[in-house]
DRENLUM-311628 format. One line per 4 residues: number of its first residue (from 0); their letters; for each residue z, x, y of N, C-alpha, C. Coordinates in nm, 3 decimals, padded with zeros to 5 digits. Layout:
NUM) a) Z:X:Y:Z:X:Y:Z:X:Y ~ ...
***
This chain:
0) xxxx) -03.128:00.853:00.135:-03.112:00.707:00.125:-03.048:00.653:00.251 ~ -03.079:00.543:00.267:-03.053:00.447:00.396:-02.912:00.400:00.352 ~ -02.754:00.423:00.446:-02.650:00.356:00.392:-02.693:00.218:00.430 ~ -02.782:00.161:00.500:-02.782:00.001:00.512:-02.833:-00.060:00.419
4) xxxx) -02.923:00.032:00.359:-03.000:-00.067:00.224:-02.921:-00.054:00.117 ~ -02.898:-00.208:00.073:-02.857:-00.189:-00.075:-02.877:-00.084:-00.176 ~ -02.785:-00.066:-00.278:-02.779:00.010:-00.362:-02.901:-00.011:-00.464 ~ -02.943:00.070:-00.533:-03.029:00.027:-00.679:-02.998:00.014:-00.771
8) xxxx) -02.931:00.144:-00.805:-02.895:00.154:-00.926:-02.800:00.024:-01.006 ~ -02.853:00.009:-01.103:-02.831:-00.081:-01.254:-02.658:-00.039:-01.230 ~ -02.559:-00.167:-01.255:-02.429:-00.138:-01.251:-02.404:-00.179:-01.409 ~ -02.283:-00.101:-01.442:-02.267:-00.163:-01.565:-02.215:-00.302:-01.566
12) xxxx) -02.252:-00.412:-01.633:-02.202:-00.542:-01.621:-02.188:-00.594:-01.792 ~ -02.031:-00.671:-01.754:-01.992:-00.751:-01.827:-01.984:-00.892:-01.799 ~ -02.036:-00.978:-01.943:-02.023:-01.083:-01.895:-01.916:-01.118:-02.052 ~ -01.844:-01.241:-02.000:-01.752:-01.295:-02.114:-01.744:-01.444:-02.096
16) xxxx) -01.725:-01.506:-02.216:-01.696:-01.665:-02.244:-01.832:-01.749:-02.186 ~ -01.831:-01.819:-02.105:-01.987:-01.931:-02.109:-02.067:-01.839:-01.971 ~ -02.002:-01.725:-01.916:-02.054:-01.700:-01.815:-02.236:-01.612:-01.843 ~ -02.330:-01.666:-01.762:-02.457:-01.638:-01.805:-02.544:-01.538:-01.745
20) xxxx) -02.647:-01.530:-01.763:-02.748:-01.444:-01.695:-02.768:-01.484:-01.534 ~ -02.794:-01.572:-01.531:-02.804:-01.639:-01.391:-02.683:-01.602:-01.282 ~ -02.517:-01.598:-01.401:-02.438:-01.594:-01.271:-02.455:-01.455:-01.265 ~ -02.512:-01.300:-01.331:-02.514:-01.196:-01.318:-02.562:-01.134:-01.227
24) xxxx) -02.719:-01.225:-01.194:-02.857:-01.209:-01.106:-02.764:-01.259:-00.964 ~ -02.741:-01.361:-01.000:-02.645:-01.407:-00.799:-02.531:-01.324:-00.784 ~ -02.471:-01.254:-00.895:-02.337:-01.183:-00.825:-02.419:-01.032:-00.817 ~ -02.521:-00.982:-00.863:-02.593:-00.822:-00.800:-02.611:-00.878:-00.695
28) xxxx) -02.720:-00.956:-00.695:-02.788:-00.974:-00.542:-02.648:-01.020:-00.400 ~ -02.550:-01.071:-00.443:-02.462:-01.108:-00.349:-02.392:-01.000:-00.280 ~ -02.391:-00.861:-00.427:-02.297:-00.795:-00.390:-02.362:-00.676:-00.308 ~ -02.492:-00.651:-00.351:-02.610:-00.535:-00.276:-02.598:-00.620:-00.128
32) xxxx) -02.579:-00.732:-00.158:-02.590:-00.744:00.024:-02.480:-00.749:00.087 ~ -02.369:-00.757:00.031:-02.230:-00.703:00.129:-02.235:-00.572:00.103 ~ -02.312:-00.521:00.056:-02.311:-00.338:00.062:-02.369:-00.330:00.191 ~ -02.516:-00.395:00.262:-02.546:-00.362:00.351:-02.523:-00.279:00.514
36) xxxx) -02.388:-00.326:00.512:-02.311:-00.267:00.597:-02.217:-00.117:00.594 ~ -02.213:-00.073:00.447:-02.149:00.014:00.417:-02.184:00.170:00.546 ~ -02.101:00.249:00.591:-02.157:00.359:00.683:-02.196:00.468:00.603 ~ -02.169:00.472:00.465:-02.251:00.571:00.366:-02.264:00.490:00.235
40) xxxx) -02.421:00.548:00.167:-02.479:00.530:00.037:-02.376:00.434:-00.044 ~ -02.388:00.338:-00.046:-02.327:00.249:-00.136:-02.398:00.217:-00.327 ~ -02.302:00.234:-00.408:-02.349:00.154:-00.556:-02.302:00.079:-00.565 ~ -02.318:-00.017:-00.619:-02.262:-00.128:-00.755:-02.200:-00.030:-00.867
44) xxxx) -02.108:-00.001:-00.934:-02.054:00.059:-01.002:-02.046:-00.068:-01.167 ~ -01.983:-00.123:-01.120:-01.969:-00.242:-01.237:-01.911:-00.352:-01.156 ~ -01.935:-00.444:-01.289:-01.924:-00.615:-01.241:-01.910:-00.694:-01.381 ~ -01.795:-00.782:-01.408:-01.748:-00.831:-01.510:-01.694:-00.996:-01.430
48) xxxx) -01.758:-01.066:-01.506:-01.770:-01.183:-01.507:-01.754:-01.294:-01.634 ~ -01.638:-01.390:-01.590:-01.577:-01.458:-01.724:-01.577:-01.536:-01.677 ~ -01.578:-01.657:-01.804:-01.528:-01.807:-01.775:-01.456:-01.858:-01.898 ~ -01.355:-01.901:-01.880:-01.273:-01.937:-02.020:-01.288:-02.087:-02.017
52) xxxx) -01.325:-02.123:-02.167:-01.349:-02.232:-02.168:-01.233:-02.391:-02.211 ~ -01.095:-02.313:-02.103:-01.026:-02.385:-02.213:-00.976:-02.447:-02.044 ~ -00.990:-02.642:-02.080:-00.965:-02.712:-01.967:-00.841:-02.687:-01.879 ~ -00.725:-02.646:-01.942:-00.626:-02.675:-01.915:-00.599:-02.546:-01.791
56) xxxx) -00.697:-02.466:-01.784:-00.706:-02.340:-01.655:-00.700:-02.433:-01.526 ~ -00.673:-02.387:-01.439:-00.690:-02.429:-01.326:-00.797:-02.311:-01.222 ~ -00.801:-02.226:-01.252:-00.901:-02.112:-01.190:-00.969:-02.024:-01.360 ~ -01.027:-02.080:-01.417:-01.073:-02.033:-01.512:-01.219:-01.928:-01.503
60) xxxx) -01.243:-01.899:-01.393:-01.379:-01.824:-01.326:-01.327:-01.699:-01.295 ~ -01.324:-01.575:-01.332:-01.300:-01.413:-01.334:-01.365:-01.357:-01.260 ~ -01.392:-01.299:-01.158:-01.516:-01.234:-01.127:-01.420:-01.072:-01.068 ~ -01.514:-00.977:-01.110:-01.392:-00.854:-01.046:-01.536:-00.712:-01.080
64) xxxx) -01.558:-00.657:-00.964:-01.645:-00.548:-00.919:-01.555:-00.427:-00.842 ~ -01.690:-00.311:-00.841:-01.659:-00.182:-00.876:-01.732:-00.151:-00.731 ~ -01.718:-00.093:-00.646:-01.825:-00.053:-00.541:-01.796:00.127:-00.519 ~ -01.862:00.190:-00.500:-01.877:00.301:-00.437:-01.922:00.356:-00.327
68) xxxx) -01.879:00.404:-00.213:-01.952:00.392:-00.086:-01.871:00.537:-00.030 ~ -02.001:00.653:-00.050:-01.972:00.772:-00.021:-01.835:00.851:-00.093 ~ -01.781:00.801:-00.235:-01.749:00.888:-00.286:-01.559:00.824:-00.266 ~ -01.595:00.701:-00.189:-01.442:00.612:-00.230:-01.504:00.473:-00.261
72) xxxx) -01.348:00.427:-00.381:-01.371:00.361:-00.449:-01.388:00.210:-00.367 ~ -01.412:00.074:-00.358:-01.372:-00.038:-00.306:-01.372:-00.096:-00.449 ~ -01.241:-00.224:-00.437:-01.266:-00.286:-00.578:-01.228:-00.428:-00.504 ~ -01.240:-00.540:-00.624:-01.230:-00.674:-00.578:-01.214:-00.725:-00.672
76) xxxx) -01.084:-00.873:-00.711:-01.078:-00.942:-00.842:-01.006:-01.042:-00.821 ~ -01.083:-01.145:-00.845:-01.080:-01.314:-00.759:-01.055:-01.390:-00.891 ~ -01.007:-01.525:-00.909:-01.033:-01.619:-01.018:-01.027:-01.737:-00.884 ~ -01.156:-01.830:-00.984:-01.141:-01.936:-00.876:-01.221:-02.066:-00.995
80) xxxx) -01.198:-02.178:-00.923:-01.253:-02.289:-01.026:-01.338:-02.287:-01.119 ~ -01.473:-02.232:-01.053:-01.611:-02.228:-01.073:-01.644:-02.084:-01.080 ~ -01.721:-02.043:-01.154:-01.798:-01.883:-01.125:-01.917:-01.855:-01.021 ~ -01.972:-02.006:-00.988:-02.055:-01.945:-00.849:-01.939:-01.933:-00.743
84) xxxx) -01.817:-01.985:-00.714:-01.707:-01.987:-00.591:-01.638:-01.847:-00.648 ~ -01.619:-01.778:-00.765:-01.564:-01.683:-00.739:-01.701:-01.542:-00.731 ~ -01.834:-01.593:-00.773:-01.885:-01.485:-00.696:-01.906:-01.472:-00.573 ~ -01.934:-01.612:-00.516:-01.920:-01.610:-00.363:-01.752:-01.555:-00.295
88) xxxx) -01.646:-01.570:-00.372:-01.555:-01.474:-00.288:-01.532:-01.379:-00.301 ~ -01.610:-01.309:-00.405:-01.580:-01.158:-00.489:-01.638:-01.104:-00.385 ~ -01.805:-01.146:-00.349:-01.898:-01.096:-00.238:-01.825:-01.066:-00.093 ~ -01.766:-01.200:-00.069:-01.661:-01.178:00.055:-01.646:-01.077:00.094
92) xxxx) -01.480:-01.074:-00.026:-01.406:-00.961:-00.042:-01.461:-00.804:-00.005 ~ -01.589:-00.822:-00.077:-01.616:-00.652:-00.082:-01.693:-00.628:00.012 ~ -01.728:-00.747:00.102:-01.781:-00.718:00.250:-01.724:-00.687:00.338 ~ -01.615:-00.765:00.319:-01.497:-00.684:00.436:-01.421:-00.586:00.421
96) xxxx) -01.390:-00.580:00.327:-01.369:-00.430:00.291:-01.475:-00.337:00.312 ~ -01.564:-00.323:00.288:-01.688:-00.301:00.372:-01.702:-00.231:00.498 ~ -01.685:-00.357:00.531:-01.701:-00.365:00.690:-01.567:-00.258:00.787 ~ -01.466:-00.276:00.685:-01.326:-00.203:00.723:-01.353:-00.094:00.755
100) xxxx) -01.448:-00.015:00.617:-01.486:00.112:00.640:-01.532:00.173:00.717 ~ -01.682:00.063:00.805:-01.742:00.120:00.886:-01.662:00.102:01.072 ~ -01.567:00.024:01.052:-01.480:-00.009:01.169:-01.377:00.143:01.185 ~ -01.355:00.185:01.073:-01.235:00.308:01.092:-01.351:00.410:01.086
104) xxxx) -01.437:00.414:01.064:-01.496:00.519:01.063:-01.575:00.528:01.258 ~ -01.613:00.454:01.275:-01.677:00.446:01.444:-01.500:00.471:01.511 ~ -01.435:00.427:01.488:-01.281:00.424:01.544:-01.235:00.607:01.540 ~ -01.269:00.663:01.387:-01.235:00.813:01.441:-01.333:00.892:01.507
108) xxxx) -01.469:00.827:01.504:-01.548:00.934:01.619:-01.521:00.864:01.763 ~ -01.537:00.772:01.781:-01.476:00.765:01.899:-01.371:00.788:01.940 ~ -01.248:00.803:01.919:-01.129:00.884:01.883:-01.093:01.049:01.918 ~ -01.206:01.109:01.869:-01.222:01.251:01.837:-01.109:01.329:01.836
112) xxxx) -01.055:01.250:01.661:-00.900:01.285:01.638:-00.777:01.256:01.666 ~ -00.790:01.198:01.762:-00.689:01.086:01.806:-00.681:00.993:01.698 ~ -00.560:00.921:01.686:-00.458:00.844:01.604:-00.520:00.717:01.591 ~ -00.599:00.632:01.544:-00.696:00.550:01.531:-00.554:00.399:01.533
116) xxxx) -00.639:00.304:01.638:-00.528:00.182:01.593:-00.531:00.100:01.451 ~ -00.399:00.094:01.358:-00.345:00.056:01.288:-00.436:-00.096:01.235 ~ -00.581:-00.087:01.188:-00.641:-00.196:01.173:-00.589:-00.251:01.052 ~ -00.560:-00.196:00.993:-00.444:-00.253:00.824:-00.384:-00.390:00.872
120) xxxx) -00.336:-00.370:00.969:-00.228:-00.468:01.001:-00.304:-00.588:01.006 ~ -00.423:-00.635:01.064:-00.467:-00.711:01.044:-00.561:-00.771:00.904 ~ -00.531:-00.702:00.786:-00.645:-00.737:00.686:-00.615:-00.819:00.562 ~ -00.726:-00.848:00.517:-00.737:-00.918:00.452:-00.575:-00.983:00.354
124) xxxx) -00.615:-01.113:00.352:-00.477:-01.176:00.242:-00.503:-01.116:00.131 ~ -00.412:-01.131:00.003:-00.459:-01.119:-00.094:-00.497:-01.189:-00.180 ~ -00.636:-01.157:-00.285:-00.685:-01.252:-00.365:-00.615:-01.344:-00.422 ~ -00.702:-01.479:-00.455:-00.594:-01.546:-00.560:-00.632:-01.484:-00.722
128) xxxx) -00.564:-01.435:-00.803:-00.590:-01.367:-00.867:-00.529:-01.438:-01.021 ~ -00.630:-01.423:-01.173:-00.570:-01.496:-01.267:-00.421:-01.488:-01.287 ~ -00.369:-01.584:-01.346:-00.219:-01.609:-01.363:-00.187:-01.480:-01.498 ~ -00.059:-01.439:-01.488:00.015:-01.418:-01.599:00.013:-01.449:-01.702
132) xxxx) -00.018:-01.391:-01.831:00.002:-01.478:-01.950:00.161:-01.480:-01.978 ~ 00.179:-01.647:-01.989:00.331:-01.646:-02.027:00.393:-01.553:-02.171 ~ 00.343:-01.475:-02.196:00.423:-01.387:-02.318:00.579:-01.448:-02.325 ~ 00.670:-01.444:-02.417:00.763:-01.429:-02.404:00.819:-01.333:-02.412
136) xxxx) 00.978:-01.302:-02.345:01.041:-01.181:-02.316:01.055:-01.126:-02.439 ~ 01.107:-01.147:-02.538:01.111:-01.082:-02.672:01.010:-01.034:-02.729 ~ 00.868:-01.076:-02.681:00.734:-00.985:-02.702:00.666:-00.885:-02.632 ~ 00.748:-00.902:-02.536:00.664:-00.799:-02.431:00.698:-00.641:-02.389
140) xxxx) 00.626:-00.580:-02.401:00.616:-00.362:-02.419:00.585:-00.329:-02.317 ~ 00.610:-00.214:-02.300:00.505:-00.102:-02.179:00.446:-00.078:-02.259 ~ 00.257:-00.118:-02.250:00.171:-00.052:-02.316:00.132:00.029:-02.245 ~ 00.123:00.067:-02.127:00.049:00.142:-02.063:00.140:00.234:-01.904
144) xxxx) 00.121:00.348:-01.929:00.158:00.431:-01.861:00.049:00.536:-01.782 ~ 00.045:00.482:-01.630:-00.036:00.588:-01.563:-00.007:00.697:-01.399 ~ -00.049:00.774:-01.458:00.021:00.902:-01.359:-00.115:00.953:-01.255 ~ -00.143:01.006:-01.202:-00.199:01.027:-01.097:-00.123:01.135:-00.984
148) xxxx) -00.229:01.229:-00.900:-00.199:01.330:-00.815:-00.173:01.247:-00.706 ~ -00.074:01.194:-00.638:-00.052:01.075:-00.520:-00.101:01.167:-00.430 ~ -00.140:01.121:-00.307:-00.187:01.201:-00.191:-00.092:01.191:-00.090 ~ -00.112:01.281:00.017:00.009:01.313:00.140:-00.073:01.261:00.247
152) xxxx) -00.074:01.107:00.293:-00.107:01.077:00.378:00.000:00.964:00.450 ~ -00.063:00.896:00.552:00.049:00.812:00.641:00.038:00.656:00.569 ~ 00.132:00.588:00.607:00.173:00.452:00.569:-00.004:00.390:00.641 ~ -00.008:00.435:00.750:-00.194:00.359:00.752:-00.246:00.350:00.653
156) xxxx) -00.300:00.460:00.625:-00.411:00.479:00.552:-00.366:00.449:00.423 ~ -00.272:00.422:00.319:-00.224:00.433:00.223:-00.219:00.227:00.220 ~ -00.218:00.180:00.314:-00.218:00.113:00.330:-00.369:00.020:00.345 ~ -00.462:00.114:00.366:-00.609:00.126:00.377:-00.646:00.095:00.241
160) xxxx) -00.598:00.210:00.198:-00.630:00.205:00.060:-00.605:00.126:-00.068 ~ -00.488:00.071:-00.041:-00.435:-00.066:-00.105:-00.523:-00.221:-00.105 ~ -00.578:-00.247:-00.003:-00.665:-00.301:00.039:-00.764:-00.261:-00.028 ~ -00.882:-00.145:00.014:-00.959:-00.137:-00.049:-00.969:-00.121:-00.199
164) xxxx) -00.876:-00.096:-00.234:-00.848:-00.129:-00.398:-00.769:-00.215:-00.445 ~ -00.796:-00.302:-00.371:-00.801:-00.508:-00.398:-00.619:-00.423:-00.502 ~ -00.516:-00.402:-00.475:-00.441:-00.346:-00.476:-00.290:-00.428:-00.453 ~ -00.173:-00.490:-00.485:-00.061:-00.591:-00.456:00.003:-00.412:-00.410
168) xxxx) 00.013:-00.317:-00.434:00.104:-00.198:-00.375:00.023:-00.069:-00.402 ~ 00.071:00.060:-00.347:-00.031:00.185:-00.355:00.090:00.287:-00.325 ~ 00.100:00.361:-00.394:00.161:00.500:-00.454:00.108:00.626:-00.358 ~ 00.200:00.668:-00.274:00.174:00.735:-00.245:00.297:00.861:-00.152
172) xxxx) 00.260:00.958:-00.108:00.334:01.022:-00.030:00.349:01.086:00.088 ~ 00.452:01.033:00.194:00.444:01.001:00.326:00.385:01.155:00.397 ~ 00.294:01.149:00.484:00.289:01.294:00.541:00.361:01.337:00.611 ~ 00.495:01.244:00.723:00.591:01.304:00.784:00.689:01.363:00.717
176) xxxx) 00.738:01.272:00.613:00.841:01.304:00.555:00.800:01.378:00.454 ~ 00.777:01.402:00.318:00.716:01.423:00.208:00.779:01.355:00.119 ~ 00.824:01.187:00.120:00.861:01.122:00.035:00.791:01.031:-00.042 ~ 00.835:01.024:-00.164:00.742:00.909:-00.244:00.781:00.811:-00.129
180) xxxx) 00.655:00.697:-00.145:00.647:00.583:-00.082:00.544:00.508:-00.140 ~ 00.644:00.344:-00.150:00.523:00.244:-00.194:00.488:00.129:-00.104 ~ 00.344:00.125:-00.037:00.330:00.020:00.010:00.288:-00.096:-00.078 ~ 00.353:-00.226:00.055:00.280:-00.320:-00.080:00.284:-00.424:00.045
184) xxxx) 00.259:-00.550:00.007:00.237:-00.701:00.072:00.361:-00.760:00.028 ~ 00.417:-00.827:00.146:00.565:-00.895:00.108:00.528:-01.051:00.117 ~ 00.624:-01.123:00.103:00.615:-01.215:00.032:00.593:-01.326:00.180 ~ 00.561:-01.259:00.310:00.567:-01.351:00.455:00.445:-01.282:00.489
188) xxxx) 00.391:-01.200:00.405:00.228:-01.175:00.476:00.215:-01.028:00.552 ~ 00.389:-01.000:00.543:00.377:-00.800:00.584:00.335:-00.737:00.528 ~ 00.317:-00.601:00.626:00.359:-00.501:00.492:00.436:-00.424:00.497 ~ 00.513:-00.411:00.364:00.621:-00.323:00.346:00.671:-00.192:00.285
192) xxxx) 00.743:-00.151:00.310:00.738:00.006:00.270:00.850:00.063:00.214 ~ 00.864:00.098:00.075:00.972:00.090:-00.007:00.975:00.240:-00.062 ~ 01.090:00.375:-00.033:01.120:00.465:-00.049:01.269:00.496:-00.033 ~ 01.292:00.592:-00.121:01.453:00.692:-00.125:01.450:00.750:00.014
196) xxxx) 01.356:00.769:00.060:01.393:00.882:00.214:01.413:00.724:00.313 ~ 01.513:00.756:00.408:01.567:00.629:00.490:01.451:00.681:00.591 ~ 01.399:00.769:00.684:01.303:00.784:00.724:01.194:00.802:00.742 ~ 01.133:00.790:00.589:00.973:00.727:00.569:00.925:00.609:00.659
200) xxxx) 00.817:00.637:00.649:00.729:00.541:00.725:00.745:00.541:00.899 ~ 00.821:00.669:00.939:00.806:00.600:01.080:00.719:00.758:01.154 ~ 00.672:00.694:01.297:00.559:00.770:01.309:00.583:00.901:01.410 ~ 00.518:00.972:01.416:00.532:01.146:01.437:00.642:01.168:01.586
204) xxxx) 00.666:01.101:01.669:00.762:01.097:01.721:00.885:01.056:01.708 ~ 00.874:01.001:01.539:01.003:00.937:01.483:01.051:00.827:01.547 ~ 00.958:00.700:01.605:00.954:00.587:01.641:00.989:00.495:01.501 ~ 01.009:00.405:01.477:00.988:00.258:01.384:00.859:00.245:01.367
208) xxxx) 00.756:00.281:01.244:00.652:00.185:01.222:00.648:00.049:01.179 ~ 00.567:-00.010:01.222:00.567:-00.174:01.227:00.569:-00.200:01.070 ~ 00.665:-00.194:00.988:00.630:-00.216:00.838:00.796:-00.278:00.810 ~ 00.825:-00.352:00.704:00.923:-00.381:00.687:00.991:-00.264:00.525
212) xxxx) 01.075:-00.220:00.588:01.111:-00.112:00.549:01.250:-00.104:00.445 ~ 01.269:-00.072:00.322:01.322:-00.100:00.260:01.388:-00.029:00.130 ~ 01.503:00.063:00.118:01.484:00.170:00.027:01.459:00.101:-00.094 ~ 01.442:00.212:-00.175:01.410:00.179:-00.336:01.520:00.214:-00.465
216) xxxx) 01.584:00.141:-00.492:01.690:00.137:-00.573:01.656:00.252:-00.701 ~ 01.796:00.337:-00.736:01.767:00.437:-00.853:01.783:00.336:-00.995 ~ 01.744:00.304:-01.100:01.742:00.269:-01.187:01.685:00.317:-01.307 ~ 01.738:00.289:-01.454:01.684:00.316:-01.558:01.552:00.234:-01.547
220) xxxx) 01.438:00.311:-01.640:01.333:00.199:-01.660:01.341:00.101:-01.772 ~ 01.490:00.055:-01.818:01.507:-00.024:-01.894:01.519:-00.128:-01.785 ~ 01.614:-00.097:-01.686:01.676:-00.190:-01.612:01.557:-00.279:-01.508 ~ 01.467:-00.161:-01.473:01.326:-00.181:-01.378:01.241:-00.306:-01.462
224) xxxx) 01.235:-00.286:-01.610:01.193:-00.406:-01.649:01.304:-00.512:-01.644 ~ 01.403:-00.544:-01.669:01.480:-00.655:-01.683:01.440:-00.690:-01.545 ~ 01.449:-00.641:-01.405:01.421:-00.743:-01.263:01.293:-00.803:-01.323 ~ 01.177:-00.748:-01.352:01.056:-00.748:-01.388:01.094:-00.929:-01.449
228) xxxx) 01.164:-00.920:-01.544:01.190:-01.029:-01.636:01.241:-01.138:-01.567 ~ 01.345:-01.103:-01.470:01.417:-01.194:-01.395:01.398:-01.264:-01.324 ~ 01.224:-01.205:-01.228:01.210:-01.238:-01.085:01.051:-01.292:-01.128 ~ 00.987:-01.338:-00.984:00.864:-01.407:-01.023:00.777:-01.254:-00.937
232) xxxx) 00.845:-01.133:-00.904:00.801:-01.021:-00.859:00.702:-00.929:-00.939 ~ 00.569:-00.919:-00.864:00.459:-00.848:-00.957:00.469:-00.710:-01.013 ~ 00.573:-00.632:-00.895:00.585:-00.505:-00.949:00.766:-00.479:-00.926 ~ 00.780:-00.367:-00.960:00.914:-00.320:-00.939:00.938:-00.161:-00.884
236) xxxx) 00.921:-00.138:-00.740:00.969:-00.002:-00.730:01.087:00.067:-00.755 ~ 01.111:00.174:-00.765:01.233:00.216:-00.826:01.262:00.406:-00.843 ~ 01.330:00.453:-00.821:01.389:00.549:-00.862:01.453:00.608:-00.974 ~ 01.287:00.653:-01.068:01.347:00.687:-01.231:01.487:00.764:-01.239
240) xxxx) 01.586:00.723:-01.320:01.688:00.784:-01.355:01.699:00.896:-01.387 ~ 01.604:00.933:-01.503:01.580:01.019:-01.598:01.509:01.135:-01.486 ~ 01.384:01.060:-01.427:01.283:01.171:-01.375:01.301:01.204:-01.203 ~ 01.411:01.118:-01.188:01.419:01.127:-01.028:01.330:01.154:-00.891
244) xxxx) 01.232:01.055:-00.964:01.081:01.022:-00.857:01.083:00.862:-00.868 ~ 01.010:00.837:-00.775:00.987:00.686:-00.732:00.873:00.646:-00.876 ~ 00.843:00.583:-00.896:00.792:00.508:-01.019:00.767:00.350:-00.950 ~ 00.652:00.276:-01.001:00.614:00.157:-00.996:00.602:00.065:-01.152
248) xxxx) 00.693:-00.012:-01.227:00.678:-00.096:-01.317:00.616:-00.201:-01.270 ~ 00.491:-00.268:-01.362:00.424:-00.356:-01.302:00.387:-00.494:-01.371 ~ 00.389:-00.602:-01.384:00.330:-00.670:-01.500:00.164:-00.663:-01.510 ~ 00.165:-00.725:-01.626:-00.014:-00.683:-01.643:-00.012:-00.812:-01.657
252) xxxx) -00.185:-00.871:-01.655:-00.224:-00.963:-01.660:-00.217:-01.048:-01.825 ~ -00.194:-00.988:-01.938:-00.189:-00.990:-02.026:-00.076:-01.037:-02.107 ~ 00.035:-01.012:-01.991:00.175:-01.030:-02.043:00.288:-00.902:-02.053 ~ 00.225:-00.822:-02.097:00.292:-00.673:-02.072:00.320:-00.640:-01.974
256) xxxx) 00.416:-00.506:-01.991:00.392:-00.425:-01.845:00.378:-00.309:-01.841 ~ 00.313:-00.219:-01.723:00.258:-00.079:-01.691:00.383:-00.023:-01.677 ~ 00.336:00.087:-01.651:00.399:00.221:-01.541:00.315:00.299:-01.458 ~ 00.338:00.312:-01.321:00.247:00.395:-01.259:00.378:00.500:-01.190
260) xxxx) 00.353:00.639:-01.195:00.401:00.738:-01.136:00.342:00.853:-01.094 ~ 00.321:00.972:-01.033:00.315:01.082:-00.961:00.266:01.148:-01.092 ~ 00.184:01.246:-01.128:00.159:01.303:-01.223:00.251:01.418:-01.239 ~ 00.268:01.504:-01.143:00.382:01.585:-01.176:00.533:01.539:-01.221
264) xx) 00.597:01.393:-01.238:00.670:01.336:-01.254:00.690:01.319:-01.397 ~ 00.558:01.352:-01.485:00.591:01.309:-01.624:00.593:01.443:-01.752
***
């Protein structure tokens, strides 16, 4: 298969509330063509598309896709007025991300192993993404707890990857140091890098990487939710008490909140 030609294969698709056949047909065809650029075999994986019909939304249009391109994931999840404006930015999204791929990828052969420049730094904002459901505090649980094998790579690429998985922070562990580390997007448009080791994130000559750098407080995960409660902050890094690994509490879109940690951690 040609990585320039669109994908074929049938993605699984959801549609919900008034959203129709028509917007299904413009968000495949939008999205096979920001595949075009992919530097390996790209799918459509899935594509879920909503519109809630209740006036008082201000971005009541969902749109959020699945891409595959050689065996990593890209994801994307927009709300915007209308459902043709959020398939047209869903498409965006997963073009440049896209496009990211095939930029770092010409960057390490030309390179040939050499330290590729830090294109993260320049990417994409983040989506505007549906609001919070106001739950109230007296209703709201960890329903959901997820663990994962984190990988040993650098604040770049981890940072790569956050991005490409349309992502507010990404779990992972530093390859200089071997410390948990969470990147994420700060609140001035950085990015920042939140770990127990005071010398995470900086680079193989033990220079300062350009990240705003910040340890991660030890706390109960009782306490990790109360900031959660306190602050208008999407996630909460932290240093389980109990398990003495870095941990991410997160709110969900729903009103609840997650847990994401290290799989050997639980």
């Amino acid at each position: 298969m040609d990585a320039t030609q669109p994908p074929t294969t049938e993605p699984r698709v959801r549609l919900r509330g008034a959203a129709e056949e028509r917007h299904r047909e413009r968000a495949v065809a939008k999205l096979r063509a920001a595949c075009a650029p992919a530097p390996r075999p790209a799918r459509l994986l899935r594509l879920d598309l909503g519109l809630d019909g209740d006036p008082a939304l201000e971005r009541p249009a969902v749109a959020k896709a699945t891409v595959e391109v050689g065996g990593r994931l890209v994801r994307a999840h927009v709300a915007c007025p209308t459902l043709d404006q959020a398939i047209d930015r869903l498409a965006d999204r997963v073009g440049r991300s896209i496009r990211r791929l095939a930029e770092r990828r010409r960057d390490r052969a030309r390179r040939a192993g050499v330290a590729a420049q830090a294109s993260w730094r320049h990417g994409d904002p983040p989506a505007e993404r549906p609001g919070w459901f106001p739950r109230p505090v007296a209703d709201r649980r960890l329903v959901r707890r997820k663990s994962f094998a984190i990988a040993r790579i650098t604040p770049e690429e981890a940072a790569d990857e956050m991005v490409l998985l349309d992502h507010d922070f990404h779990l992972f562990t530093d390859a200089a140091t071997g410390a948990d580390c969470v990147i994420h997007r700060t609140e001035g448009g950085e990015l920042g890098l939140l770990s127990p080791e005071p010398e995470a994130g900086r680079g193989p000559a033990g220079e300062p990487a350009e990240l705003v750098v910040a340890p991660a407080r030890r706390l109960p995960l009782s306490d990790a939710l109360t900031v959660l409660d306190e602050s208008a902050t999407p996630f909460v890094a932290f240093v389980d008490a109990e398990r003495d690994r870095l941990m991410v509490a997160y709110r969900r879109y729903d009103g609840h909140y997650g847990l994401l940690g290290p799989s050997d951690a639980w």
